[in-house]
N, C-alpha and C positions, 0 to 999 in steps of 0.2 A: 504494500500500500504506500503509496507517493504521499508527501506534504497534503500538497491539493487537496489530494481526496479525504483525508482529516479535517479539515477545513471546510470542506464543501458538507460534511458531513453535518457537523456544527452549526453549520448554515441552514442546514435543513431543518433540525433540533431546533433552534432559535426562533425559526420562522413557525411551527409545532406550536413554540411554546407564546410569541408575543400573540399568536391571533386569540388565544384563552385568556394574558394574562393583561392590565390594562387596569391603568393606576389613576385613581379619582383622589377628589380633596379629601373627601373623609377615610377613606386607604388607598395611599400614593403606595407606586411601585417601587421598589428595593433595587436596583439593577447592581448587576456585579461585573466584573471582567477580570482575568487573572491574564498576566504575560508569566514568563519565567520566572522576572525577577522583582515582578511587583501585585498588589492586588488593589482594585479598585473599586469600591462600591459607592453607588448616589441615590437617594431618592426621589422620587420622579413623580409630578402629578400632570399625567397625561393629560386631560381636559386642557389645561393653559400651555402647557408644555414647557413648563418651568423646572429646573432641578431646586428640591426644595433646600438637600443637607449630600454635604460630598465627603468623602472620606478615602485617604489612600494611604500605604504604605510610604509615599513620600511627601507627607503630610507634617507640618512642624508640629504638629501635638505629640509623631512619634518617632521626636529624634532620637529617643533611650532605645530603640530597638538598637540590639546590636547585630552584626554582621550582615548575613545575608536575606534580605527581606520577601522573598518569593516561598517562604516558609509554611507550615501550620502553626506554629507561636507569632507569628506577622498578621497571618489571618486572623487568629484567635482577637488580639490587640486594635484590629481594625472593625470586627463585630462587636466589642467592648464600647468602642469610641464614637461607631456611627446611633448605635443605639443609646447614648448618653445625649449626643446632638440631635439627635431626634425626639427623645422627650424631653429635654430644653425648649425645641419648637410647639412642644405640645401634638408632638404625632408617637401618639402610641399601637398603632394597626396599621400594618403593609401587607402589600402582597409579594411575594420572594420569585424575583427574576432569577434564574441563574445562567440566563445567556447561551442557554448550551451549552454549556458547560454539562460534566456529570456530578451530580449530587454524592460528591466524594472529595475525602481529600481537604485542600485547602477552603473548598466550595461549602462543604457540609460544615468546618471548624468555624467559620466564619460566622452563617445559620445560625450554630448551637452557641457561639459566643453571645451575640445579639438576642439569642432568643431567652437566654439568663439576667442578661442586664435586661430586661423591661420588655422586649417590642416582642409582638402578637403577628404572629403568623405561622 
């Protein structure tokens, strides 16, 4: 199996998963992305198409990570961190994008970190 065709795979998965999943005011979408060596999650209220609260692994809130940030303890600290900023805004209910991604991994660490500090889904 080539690049591409992981990719394109993904692409399908993603397209699957946004025509179910579709982020309102009263529960904005969670959207994720993970490259290598970083992870990236925002909240999303489709309706106006605004990011409401963003959070990455190259984010000054989390300069004390140390080393390498493409991690599950990188994930863990950015599901800690977006779900803090999100009920700061007064959003405690999303619904969890995970891009196509598989529900593993960094992906899942991320969920279960957020899904302890506060947020509902």
């Amino acid at each position: 199996m080539s690049v591409s065709n992981g990719q394109d795979a993904r692409s399908r998965r993603k397209q699957r998963i946004r025509k179910k999943v579709f982020g309102t005011a009263e529960r904005p979408r969670m959207s994720i992305y993970r490259s290598a060596s970083h992870i990236y999650v925002q909240i999303v209220n489709d309706e106006i198409g605004h990011t409401l609260v963003a959070v990455s692994t190259s984010s000054p809130e989390l300069k004390e990570l140390d080393g390498h940030r493409g991690n599950i303890a990188a994930a863990e600290a950015v599901g800690k961190l977006i779900a803090q900023k999100a009920l700061a805004v007064s959003i405690s209910k999303v619904v969890y994008d995970r891009n196509g991604f598989l529900y593993h991994g960094r992906v899942k660490a991320l969920a279960d970190a957020a899904r302890e500090a506060g947020l509902d889904f």
